[in-house]
N, C-alpha and C positions, 0 to 999 in steps of 0.2 A: 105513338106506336101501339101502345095499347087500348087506342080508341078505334083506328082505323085499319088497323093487321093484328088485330089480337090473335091470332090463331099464326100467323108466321114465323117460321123456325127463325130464318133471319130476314134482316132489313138492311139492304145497301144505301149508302148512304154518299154521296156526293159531295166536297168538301173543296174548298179553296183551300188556299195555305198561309189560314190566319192563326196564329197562334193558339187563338181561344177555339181552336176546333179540336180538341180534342178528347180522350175519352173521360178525364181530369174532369172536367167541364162539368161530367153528369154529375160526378159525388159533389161538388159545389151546388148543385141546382134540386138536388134531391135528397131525400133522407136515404143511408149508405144501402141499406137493402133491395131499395126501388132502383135506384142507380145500378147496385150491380145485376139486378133481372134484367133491366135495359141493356146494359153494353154485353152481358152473353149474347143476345141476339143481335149486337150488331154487325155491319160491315163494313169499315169506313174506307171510303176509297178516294184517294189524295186526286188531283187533276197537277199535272206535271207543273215544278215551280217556273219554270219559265216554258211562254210559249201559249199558256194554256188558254181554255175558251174564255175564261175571264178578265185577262192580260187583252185579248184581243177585243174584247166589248169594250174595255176600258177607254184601249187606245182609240178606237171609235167614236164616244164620245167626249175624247179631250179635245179632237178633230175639229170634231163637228162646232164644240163649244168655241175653241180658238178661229175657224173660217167664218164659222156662219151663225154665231148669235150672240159671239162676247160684246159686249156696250152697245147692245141694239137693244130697243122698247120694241115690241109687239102689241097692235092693238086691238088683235080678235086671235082666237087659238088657230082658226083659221087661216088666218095670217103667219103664223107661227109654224105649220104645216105643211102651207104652199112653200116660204122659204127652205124647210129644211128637208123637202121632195124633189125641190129643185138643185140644193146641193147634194144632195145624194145618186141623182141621175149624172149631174157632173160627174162625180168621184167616179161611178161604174164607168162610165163612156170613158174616162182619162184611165182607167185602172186595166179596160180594155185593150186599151192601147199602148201600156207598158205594164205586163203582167209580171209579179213579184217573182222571184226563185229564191228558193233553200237553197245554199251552198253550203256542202257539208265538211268539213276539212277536222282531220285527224291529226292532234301532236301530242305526242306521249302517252299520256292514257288518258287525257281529256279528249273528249269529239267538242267539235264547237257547231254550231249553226250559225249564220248569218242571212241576212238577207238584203236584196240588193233591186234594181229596175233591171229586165230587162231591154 
C-alpha cells in the first residue's frame, strides 16, 4: 500500500473467509505503528461465506480434478490442455442443457438457497 497507493485515503481490499484475514493479522506482521497507519486506510470487504466467487472456483477445480485428470499421466502440457478444453466444452454444452436455478425458500428468519437441474 504504501509502495503502490501512497497517496490513497483508502484501499479496498477483497478477502475470502479465512481466518487469518484479518485486521489482527497486520499487528502480527508489523511493528504496531506501521500496522495501525496501514488498517486506518483500509477497507476490508468479506465475499459472502457461502456461495461466493471462491466457493465456485473451488468447486470447479475439484470437478475437473475428480472427471478429468485424477490417476491420469500427461505427456506434453499440450496434452494436458487439449484434455481439459475438451472437458470443459462437455461441461458447457451439458450445462446448456440443464441450466442450474436458485431456489430461494424462507423458514423462520433463516432464507436458505439451494440449488437444483433444471
Amino acid at each position: 500500500m504504501t509502495k503502490i497507493r501512497p497517496d490513497a485515503e483508502k484501499v479496498k481490499l477483497v478477502c475470502d473467509n479465512l481466518n487469518v484475514h484479518s485486521i489482527g493479522t497486520f499487528y502480527e506482521a508489523f511493528e504496531r505503528s506501521l500496522a495501525r497507519s496501514l488498517v486506518k486506510r483500509l477497507e476490508i470487504i468479506p465475499t459472502p461465506k457461502h456461495g461466493s466467487w471462491l466457493n465456485i472456483a473451488e468447486n470447479e477445480l475439484s470437478a475437473l480434478t475428480r472427471q478429468c485428470v485424477h490417476g491420469r499421466r500427461f505427456g506434453t502440457i499440450e496434452k494436458l490442455r487439449n484434455e481439459v478444453a475438451t472437458w470443459a466444452a462437455h461441461c458447457n454444452v451439458k450445462q446448456k442443457e440443464r441450466p442450474m436455478a436458485i431456489h430461494h425458500r424462507r423458514r423462520s428468519n433463516k432464507t436458505r438457497f439451494t440449488l437444483s437441474q433444471n
